[in-house]
MITIMI-58636 format. One line per 3 residues: their letters; for each residue x, z, y of C-alpha. Coordinates in Angstrom, 1 decimal, always signed. Last residue first. Layout:
a> X:Z:Y | ...
This chain:
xxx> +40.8:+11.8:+6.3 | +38.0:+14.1:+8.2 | +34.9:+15.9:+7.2
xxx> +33.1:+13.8:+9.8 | +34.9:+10.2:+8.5 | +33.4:+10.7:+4.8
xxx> +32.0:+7.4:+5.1 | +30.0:+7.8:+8.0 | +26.4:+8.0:+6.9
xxx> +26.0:+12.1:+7.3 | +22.7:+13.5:+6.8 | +21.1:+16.3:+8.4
xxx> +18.2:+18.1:+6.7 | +15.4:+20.0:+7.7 | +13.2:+18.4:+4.7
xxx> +13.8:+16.6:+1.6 | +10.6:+17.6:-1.2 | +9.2:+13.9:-0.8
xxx> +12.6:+11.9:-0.6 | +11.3:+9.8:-3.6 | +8.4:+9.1:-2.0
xxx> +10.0:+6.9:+0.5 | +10.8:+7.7:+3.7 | +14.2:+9.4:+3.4
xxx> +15.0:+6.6:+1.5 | +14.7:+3.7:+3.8 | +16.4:+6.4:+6.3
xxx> +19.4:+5.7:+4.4 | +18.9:+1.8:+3.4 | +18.9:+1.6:+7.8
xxx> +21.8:+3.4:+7.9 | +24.1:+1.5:+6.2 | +22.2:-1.6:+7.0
xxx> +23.4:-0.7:+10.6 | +26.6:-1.1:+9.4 | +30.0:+1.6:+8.9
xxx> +33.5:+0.8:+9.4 | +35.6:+0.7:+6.3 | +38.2:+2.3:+4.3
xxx> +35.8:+4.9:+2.3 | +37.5:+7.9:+3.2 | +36.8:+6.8:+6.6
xxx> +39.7:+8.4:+9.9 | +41.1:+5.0:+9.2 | +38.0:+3.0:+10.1
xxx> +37.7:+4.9:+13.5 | +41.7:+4.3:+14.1 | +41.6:+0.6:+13.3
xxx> +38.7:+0.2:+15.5 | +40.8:+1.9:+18.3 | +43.8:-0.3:+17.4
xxx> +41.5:-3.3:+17.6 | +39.7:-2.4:+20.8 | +35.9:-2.4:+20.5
xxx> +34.4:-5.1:+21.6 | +31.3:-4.7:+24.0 | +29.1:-2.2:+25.7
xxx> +29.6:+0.7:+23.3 | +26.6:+1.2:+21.6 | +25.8:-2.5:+21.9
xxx> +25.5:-2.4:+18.0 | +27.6:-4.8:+14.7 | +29.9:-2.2:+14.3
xxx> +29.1:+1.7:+13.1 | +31.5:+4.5:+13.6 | +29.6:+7.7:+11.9
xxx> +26.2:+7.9:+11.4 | +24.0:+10.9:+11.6 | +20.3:+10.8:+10.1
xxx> +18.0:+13.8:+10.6 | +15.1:+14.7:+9.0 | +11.5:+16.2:+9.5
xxx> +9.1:+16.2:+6.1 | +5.2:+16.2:+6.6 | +3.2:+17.7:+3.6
xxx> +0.6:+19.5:+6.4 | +2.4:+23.0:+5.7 | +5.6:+21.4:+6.7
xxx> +4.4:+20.3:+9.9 | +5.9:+23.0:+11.7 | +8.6:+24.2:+9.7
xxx> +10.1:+20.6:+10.0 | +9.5:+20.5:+13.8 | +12.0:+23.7:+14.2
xxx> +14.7:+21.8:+12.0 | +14.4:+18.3:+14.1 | +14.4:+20.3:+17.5
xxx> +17.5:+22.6:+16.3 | +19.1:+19.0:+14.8 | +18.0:+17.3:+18.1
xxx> +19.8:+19.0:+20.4 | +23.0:+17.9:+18.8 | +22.7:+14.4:+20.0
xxx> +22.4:+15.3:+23.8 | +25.1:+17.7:+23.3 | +27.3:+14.6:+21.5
xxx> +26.6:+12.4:+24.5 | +27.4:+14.6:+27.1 | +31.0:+16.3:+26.2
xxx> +32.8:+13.2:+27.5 | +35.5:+12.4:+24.2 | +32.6:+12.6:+21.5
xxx> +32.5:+16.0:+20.1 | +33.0:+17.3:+16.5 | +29.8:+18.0:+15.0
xxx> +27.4:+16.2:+17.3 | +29.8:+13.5:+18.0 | +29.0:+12.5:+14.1
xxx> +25.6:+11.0:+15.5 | +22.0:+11.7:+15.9 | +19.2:+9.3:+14.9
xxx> +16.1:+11.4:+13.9 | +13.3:+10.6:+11.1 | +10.0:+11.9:+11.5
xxx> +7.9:+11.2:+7.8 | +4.2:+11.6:+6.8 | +3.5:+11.7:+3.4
xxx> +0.7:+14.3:+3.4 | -0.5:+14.1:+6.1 | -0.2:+11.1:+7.2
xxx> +0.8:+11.6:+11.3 | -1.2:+11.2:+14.2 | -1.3:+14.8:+15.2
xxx> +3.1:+14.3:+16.3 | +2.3:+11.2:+18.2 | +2.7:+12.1:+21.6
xxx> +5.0:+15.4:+20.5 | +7.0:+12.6:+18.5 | +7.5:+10.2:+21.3
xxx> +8.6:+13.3:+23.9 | +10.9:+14.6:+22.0 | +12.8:+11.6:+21.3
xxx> +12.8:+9.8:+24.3 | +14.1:+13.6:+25.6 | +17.0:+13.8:+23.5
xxx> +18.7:+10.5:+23.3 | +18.1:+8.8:+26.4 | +17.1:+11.4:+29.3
xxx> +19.8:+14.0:+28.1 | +22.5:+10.8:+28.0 | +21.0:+10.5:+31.7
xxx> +21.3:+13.6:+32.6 | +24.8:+14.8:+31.5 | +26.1:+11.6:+33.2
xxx> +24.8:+11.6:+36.1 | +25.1:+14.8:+36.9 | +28.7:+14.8:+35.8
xxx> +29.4:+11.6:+38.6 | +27.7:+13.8:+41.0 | +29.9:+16.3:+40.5
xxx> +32.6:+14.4:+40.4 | +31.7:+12.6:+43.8 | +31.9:+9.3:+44.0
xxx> +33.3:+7.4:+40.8 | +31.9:+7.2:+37.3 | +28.8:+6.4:+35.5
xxx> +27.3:+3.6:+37.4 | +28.8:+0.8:+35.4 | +27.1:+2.8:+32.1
xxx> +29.4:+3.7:+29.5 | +28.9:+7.4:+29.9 | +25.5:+7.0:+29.8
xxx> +25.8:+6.6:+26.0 | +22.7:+5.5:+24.1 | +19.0:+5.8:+22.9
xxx> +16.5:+5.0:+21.4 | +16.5:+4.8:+17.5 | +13.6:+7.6:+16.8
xxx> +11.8:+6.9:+13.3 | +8.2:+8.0:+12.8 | +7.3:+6.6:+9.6
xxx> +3.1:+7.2:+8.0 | +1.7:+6.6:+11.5 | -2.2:+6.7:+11.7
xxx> -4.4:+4.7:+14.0 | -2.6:+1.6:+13.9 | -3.8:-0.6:+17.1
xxx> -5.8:+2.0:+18.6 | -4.2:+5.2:+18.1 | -1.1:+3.4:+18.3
xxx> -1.8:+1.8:+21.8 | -2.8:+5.3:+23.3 | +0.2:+7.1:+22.0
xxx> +2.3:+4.3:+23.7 | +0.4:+4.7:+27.1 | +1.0:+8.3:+26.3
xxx> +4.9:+7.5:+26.2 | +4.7:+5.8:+29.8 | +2.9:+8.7:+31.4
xxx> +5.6:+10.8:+30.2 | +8.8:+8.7:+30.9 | +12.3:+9.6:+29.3
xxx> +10.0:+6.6:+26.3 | +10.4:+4.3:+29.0 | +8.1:+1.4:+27.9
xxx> +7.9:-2.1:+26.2 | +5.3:-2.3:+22.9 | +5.7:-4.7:+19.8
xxx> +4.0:-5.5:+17.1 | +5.8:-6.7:+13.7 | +4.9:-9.5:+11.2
xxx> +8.3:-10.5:+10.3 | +10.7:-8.9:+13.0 | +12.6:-12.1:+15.3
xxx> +14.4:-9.6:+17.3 | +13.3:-12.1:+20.3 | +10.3:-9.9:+21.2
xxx> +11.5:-6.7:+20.8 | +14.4:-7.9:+23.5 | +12.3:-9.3:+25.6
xxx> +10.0:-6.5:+25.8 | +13.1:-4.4:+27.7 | +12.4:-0.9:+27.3
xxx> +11.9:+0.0:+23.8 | +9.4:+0.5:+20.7 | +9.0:-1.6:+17.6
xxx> +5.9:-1.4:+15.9 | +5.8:-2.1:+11.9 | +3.2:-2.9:+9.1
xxx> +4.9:-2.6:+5.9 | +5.5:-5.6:+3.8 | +8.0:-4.0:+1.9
xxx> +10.7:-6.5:+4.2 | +8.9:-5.6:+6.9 | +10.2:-1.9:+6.1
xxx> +13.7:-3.3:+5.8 | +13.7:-5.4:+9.3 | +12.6:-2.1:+10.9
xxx> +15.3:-1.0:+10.0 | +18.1:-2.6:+10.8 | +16.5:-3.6:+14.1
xxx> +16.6:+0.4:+14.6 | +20.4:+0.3:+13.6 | +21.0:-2.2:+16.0
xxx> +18.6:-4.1:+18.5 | +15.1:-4.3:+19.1 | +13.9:-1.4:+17.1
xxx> +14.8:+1.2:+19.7 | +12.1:+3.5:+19.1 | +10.7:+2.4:+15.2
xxx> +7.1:+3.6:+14.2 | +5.9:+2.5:+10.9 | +2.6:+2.2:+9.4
xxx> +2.6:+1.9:+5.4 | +1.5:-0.9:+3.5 | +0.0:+0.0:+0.0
């Protein structure tokens, strides 16, 4: 039976990822983001799409509003948004404190608060029982990410993810987390990486090789399915062995 799933930053990346391997089950899938054009031109069998500012409440219940008409239930929450302000053009010079402000706020605004906000809107629409809220986070949670920012704004999810699990527990809902490690193939950071940099995020892998988004995408695949049923409040690490270190 076709499920209804919920992707935040489906256009491009790990969310594209996966929202091409529920279509691929012949689930019926809305992608979530900012630029329309983007959603649009990820080229998703069968999917709907829907443009808004998920930092933005009034934006976010317009996106409750469409699901509740359009899908009605949501058996696959799955929160992709988001990003590193600290690669933005605006992110440094002026003022340092401004530049810090910046900064802290806007990787707050993109990878915490997108996804708080989405799953509180759509939080009562979910199966019960079967329902799952998966999180994106990354291995900067555990051991920093060079500007301090990004890896807070990631960590604040696994408190948020862990709290929400007791919560909807009783209603046979399961709350998990996904962290990857180094993955190519995304505009996470703006462009190329450097060679020697790649070379040192690959060698830091047990496995010998950067991560994909399919990586990720089989991962929270599995999370959803029924054979994940009785995983809950869990973080998961898809980088290779890199977060224990090599």
């Amino acid at each position: 039976m076709a499920r209804n799933i919920v992707i935040s930053g489906g256009g491009t990346g790990i969310g594209l990822a996966a929202a091409r391997v529920f279509a691929g089950d012949g689930d019926r899938v809305l992608l979530l983001g900012r630029r329309r054009e983007v959603l649009e031109k990820a080229g998703v069998p069968g999917a709907e799409v829907y443009a808004a500012d998920l930092a933005e409440p009034e934006q976010v219940r317009g996106v409750a509003r469409f699901v509740a008409e359009e899908f009605g239930t949501v058996d696959v929450l799955v929160h992709s948004a988001g990003g590193n302000a600290a690669f933005a053009p605006d992110a440094e010079g002026g003022d340092p404190l401004d530049a810090a402000a910046r900064v802290w706020s806007g990787n707050f605004r993109q990878n915490t608060l997108t996804a708080v906000l989405l799953t509180e809107a759509l939080k009562d629409r979910l199966a019960d029982p079967g329902g799952r809220v998966l999180f994106l986070s990354s291995i900067a949670a555990f051991r920093g990410s060079g500007t301090g920012s990004y890896a807070a704004s990631k960590a604040a999810l696994h408190p948020y993810a862990h709290d929400l699990a007791r919560r909807l527990g009783p209603r046979g809902v399961t709350v998990n987390v996904v962290a990857p490690g180094y993955i190519e193939d995304t505009d996470f950071f703006g462009g190329p990486v450097e060679e020697a940099r790649r070379a040192q995020l690959v060698a830091e892998t047990s496995t010998g090789r950067a991560g994909t988004p399919g990586d990720v995408a089989a991962t929270l695949h599995w999370l959803a399915s029924p054979a994940a049923g009785h995983i809950t409040s869990q973080i998961i690490q898809v980088n290779g062995g890199a977060e224990r270190g090599h």
